[in-house]
C-alpha positions in Angstrom: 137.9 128.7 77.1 134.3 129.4 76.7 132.3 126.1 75.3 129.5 127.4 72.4 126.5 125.8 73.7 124.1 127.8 71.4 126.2 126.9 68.4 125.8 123.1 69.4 122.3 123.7 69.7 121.8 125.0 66.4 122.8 128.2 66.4 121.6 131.0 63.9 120.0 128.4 61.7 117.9 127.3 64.7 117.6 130.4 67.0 117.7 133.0 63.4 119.2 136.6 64.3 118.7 136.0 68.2 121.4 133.5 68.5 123.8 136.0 69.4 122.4 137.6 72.6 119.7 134.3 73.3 118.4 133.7 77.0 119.2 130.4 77.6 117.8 129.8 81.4 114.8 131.9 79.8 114.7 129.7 76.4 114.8 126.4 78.5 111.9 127.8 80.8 110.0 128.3 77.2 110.9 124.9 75.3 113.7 124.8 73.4 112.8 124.5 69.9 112.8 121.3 67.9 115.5 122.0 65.3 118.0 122.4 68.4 117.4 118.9 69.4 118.0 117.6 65.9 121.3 119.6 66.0 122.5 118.0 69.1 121.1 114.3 67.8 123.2 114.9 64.9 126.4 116.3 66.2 126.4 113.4 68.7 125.3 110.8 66.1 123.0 109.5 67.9 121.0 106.1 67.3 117.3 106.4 68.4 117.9 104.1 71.7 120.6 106.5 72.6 118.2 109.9 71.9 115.6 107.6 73.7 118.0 106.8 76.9 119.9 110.5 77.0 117.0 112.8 76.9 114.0 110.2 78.5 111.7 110.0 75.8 110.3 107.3 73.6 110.3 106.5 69.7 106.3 107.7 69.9 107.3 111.2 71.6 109.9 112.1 69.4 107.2 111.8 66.0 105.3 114.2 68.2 107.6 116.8 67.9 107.3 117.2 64.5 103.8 118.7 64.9 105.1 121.0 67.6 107.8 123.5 67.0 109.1 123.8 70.5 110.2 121.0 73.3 108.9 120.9 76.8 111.0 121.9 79.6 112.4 118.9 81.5 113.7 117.6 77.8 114.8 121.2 77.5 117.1 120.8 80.2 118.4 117.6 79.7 119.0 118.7 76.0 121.3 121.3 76.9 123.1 119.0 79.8 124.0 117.1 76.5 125.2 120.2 74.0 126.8 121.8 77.0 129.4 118.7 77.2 129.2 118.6 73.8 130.8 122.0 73.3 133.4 121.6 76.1 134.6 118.3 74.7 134.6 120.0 71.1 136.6 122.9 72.9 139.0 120.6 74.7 139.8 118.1 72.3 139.7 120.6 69.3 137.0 118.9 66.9 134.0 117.4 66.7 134.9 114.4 65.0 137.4 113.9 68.2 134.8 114.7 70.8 132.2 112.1 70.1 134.9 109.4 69.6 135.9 110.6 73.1 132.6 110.5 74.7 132.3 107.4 72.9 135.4 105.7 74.3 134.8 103.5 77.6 136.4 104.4 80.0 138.0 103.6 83.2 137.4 106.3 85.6 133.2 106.0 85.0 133.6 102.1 85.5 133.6 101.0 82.0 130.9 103.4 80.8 131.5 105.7 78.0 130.8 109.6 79.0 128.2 109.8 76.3 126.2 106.9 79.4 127.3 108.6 81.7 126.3 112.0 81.0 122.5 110.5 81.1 122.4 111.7 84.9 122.9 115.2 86.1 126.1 113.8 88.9 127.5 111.9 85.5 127.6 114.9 83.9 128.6 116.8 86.2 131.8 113.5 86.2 132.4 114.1 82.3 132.7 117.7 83.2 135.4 117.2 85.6 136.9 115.1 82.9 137.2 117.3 80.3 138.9 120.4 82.4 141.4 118.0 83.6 142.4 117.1 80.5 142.5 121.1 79.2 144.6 121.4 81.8 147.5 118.2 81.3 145.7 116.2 84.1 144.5 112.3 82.2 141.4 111.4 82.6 
């Protein structure tokens, strides 16, 4: 199983004919570009605290996009922390719609916190992660 983090990123409509063979350590070194963060915001359903809290910007940043076409680097980064368990959860559980009520869902192993929280730190992450292969493979989490 392969997760499609480019596709949860935007894809073809975001990245045009390069999606297919895209860069991304390179793309994330350049800034990803803005579309792919509203493709992740809208996949997850995010509300603007949770964009805000996830990817460590404010309400005031996030209008600046709009006047620039790419991201800077550190939001890069954290952006595709987010699609990459996206995609997994998507690959695991076998929809979207099942994924973000999944990293929705409180739960018991991250002390109460849903994995969408939880993912807001590289280690949590990392936690979901482990999550989400154990579950491909028959183990609860």
């Amino acid at each position: 199983m392969t997760p499609n983090v480019i596709s949860v990123l935007g894809g073809p409509r975001v990245f045009g004919s390069r999606a297919a063979r895209l860069d991304l350590v390179e793309e994330v070194e350049r800034g990803l570009p803005v579309g792919a963060y509203e493709a992740v915001a809208d996949a997850l359903e995010l509300t603007p605290v949770e964009e805000d809290r996830l990817l460590q910007v404010s309400l005031r940043t996030r209008a600046r996009w709009k006047k620039r076409a790419r991201l800077d680097v550190a939001t890069s980064d954290r952006l595709v922390r987010l699609a990459r368990i996206l995609a997994l959860a998507v690959a695991v559980l076998e929809s979207r719609q099942n994924a973000v009520a999944w990293l929705r869902e409180a739960s018991p192993a991250l002390g109460g916190r849903s994995p969408l929280v939880a993912v807001a730190s590289d280690p949590g992450a990392e936690k979901v992660s482990n999550m989400l292969y154990q579950m491909e493979h028959g183990i609860y989490a």
